[in-house]
N, C-alpha and C positions, 0 to 999 in steps of 0.2 A: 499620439503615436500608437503604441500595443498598451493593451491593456492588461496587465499580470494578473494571475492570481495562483495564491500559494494553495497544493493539495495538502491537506494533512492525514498519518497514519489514523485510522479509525483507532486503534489500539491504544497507540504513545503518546500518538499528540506530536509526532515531528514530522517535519516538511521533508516530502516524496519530490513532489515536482514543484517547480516556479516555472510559468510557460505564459505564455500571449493565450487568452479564450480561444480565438480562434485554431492553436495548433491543438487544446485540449480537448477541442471537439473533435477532434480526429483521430483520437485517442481513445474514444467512449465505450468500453465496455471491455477492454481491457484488465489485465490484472497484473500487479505491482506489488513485487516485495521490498517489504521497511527493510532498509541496514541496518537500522537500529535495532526492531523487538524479532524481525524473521517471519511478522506476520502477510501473508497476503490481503491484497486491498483491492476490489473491484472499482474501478472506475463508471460510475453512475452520475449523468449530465455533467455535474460539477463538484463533485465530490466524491471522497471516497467512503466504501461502504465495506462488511466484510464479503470474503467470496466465498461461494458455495461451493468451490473448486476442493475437491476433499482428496482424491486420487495422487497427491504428490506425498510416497512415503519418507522424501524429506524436508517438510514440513513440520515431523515430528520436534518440536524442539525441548530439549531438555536443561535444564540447569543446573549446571556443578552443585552448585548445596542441594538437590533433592537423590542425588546420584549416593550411593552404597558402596562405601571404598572397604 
């Protein structure tokens, strides 16, 4: 039938998409933010890679413990 295969965050290491090869090629070169770490991910053939995409100023992410109360 379809053949799955799972993307993983270049970052975290967790599953962005599960999809049939065929609809991920349709998808190629696109860019994907993780739920989880916030990072963006370029979709290259069959995997993901980081994106050179720099221009989104919230992208910036921060985390409560490095934050100055």
């Amino acid at each position: 039938m379809y053949n799955f295969k799972s993307l993983i965050c270049y970052n975290c290491k967790s599953v962005i998409l599960n999809l049939p090869e065929i609809e991920i090629s349709k998808l190629n070169g696109l860019n994907f933010q993780c739920e989880c770490c916030g990072h963006k991910n370029l979709l290259t053939q069959f995997s993901f890679s980081k994106s050179v995409d720099t221009n989104d100023p919230y992208l910036n992410i921060l985390s409560v413990d490095n934050l100055a109360l």
